[in-house]
matplotlib code that plots the C-alpha trace (Angstrom):
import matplotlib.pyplot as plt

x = [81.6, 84.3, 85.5, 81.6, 81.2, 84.4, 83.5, 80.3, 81.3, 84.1, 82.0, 78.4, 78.3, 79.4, 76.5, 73.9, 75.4, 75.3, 71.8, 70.3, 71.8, 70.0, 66.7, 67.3, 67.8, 64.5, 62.9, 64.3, 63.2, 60.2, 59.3, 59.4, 61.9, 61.4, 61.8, 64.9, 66.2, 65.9, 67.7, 69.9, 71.6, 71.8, 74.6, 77.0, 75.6, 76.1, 79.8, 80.4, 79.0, 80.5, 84.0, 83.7, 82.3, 85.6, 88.0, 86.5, 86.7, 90.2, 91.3, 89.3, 91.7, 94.9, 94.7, 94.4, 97.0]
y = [104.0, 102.5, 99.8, 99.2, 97.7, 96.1, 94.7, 93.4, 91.8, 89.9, 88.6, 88.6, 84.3, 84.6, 87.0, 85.0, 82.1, 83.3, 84.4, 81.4, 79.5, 82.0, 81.3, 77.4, 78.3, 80.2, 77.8, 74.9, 77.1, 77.6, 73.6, 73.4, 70.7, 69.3, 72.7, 73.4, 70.1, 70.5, 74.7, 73.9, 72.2, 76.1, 77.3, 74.9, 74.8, 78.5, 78.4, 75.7, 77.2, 80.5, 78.6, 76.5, 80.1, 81.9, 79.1, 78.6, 83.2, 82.7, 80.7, 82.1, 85.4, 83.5, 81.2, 85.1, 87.0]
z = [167.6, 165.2, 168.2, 169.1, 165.3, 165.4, 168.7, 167.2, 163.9, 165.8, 168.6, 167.0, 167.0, 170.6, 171.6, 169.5, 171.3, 174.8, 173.6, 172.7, 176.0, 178.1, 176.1, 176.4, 180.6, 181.0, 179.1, 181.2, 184.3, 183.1, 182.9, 179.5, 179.0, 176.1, 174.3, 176.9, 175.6, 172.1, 172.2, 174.1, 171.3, 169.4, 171.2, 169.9, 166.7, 166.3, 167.3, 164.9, 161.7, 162.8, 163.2, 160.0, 158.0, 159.2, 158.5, 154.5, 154.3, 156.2, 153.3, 150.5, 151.5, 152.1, 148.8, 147.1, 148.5]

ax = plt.figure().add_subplot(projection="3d")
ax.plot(x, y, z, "-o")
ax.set_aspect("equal")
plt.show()
């Protein structure tokens, strides 16, 4: 159970991420373009605030130690 949560709180951006992609597909699929169109954009957006929100804890932790 211990490597499932560490599994999760490592990875959880790339999981919403992957999520949100597969939501933007189906909605593509589905004919709904604009909407396809306009989520498709969350995938990236995601990564980025995830990347930028471990890079400002990274050095909150660093600048302390």
């Amino acid at each position: 159970m211990k490597n499932y949560k560490e599994f999760i709180i490592v990875y959880y951006p790339i999981i919403i991420a992957f999520i949100a992609m597969m939501y933007s597909i189906f909605l593509g699929l589905s004919g709904d373009f604009e909407s396809a169109q306009y989520s498709a954009h969350w995938p990236a957006t995601i990564l980025l605030f995830a990347i930028a929100i471990r890079q400002r804890r990274n050095n909150f932790y660093n600048k302390n130690n």
